[in-house]
N, C-alpha and C positions, 0 to 999 in steps of 0.2 A: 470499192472492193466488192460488193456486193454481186454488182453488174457483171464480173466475173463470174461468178457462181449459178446466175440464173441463167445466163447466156448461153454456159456450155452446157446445161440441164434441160433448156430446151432443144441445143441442136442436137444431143442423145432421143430424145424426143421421136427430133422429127426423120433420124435416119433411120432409124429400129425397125421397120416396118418389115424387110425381108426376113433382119435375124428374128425375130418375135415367131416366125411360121415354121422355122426351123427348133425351135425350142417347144415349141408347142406339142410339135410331136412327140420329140423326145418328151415330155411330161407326160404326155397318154400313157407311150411305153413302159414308162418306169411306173403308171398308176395301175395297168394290167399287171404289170411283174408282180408290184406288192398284192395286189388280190390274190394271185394265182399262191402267189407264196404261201396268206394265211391263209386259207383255204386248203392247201396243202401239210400245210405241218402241223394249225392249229382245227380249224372246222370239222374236217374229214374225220381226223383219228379223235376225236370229241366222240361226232356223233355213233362211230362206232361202235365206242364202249360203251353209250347211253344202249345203243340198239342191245346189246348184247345185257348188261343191266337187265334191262324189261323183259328181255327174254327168260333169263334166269328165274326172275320174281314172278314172270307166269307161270312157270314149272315147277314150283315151292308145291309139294306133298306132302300128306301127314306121315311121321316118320321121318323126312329127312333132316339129316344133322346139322347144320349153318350156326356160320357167326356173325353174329352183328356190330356193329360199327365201335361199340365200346368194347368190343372182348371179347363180348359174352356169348359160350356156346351153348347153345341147348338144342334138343329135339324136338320138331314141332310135333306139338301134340294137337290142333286144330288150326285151320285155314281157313280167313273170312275173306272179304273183299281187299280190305284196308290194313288190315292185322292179324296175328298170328299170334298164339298162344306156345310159348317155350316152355318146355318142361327143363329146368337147369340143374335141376336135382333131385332125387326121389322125394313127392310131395309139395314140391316148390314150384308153380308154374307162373307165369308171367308175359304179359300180355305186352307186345312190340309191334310195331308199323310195318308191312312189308317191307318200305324203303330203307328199313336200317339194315337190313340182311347185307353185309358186305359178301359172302362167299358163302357155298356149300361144299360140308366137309363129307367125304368119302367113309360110306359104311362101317358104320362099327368105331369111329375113330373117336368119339368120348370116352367107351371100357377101356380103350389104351392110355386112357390121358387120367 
């Protein structure tokens, strides 16, 4: 019974040799598609928001009003390299990493809050 089993295992074997060139390709194909795919949907619009991030965090002023990634909004009251001093309320200031700055908030918008 065995004999059965190997027999027809090698004459798959040994006829494959056209289809195998033909599969081949198609494998390429479908390995560019998946690249092109992440690349497109995930890569690209990543490094976007990373580009636009860094831009934002070079552009941090004294004076302007941003939130950081827990909540918290204050005005910066000084700009170092690495970090930035918040003032979060009259008297209270507090010292955070530029990279927590999720967003800067438009003029004036702490007196309304």
């Amino acid at each position: 019974m065995l004999d059965f089993f190997v027999s027809h295992a090698q004459a798959q074997a040994a006829g494959g040799g056209a289809a195998a060139t033909g599969g081949s390709t198609a494998t390429i194909i479908m390995l560019v598609a998946f690249v092109l795919i992440f690349y497109f949907l995930l890569w690209r619009p990543q490094a976007k928001r990373a580009k636009a991030q860094r831009q934002m965090l070079s552009q941090l002023n004294k004076g302007d009003e941003v939130v950081i990634g827990g909540g918290i909004a204050g005005r910066i009251v000084k700009v170092g390299d690495e970090f930035l001093t918040l003032q979060i309320s009259e008297g209270t200031d507090i010292v955070v990493q530029k990279g927590a700055v999720s967003s800067v908030l438009p003029k004036n918008t702490l007196k309304s809050i």
